[in-house]
N, C-alpha and C positions, 0 to 999 in steps of 0.2 A: 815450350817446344823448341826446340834445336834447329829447327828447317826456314825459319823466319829470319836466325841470324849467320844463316850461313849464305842468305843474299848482299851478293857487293862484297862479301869478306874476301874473294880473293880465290886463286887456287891454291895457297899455301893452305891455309886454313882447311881448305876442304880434306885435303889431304890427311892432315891432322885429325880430323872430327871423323875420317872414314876410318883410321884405326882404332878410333875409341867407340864407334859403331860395329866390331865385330859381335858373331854371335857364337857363343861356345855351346853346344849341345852333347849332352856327356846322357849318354845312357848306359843303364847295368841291369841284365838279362842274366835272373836266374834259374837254373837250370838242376832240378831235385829228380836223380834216378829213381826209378820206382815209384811216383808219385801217384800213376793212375792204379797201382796194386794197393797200394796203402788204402788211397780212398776206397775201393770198392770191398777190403775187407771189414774196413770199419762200415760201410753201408749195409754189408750184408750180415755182419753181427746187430745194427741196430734193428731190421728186420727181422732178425730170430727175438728181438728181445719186445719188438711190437706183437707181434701175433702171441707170444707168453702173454704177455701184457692183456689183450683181448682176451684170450683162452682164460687167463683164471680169475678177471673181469665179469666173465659167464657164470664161472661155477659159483664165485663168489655170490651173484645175483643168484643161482638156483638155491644156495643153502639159503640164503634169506628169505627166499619167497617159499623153499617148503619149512622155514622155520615159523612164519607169519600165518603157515597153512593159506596161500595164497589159491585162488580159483584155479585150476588147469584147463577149465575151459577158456577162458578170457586168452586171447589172440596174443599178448603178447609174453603173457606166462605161458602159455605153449609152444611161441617162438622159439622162448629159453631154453624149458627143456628138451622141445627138439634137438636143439642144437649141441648142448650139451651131453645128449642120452649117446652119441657120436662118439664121443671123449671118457665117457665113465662106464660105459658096458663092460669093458677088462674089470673091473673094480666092485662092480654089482654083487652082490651076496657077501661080499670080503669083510663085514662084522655085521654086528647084529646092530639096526635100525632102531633107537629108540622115539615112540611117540607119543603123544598127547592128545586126546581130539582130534582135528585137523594137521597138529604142528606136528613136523618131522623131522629128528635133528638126525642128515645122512654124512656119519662117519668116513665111508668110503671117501666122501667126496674131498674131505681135507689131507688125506692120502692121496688122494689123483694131483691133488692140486702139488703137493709138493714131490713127488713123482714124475710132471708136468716140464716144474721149474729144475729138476736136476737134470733130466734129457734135455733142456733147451740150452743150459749150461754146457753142457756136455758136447752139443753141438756146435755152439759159440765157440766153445776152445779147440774144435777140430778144423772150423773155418780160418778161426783166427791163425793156428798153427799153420795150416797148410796154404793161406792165400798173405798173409803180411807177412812185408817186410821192414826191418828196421831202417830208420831214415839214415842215409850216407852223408857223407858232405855233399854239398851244395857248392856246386858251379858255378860263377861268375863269370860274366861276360861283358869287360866294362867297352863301350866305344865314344871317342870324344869326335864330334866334327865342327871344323870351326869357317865360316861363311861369313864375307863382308856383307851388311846390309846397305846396298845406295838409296839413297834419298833422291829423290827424281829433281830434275830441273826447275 
């Protein structure tokens, strides 16, 4: 510690030890135009690309569960195609359904789904077009402040 031998030393001393006690504080504030448009169009394309994501999540689940000839009574294989029957009604009759038994392999439905993914796309690049901007230079803002520190008596 420094403060134990700067008792008795004198005032030259002090002097001395008070400039080698200075404090330099340099801060550098940057400053990126357009930074909250950038983010919100990358947010808002990740959002188109979540709900795709879900959406052919489902259909996906519905061709398997009428491929397995799953129950449609059971609550949550009717959740499914509830929810689904939303999404694939444009697409209903649009070939011919082949099946087995129970198992039903729904063609339409691997057309909705990439049908699905091209409009979500499509969307993506009109957000991304019309809300991003390319990053500029970057601002700087350097400030230095320099403050003696005293050491008390």
């Amino acid at each position: 510690m420094v403060f134990p031998l700067l008792i008795g030393t004198g005032l030259r001393k002090k002097n001395k030890m008070s400039s080698e006690n200075r404090v330099s504080e340099v801060r550098t504030v940057q400053n990126e135009p357009e930074r909250e448009q950038r983010i919100f169009s990358f947010k808002a394309t990740q959002l188109i690309w979540l709900f795709l994501g879900i959406l052919e999540a489902m259909i996906a689940l519905r061709i398997g569960l009428k491929l397995i000839g799953a129950n449609p009574e059971s609550p949550i294989v009717a959740l499914i195609y509830g929810f689904t029957n939303l999404f694939l009604f444009p697409f209903a009759g649009m070939t011919v359904t082949p099946s087995a038994g129970g198992m039903v392999l729904e063609l339409s439905s691997f057309f909705a789904m990439a049908i699905y993914a091209l409009i979500a796309w499509a969307i993506e690049r009109i957000v991304w077009v019309i809300f991003y901007r390319p990053r500029g230079p970057v601002v700087a803002v350097t400030e230095t402040n320099t403050s003696e520190s005293h050491t008390p008596r």
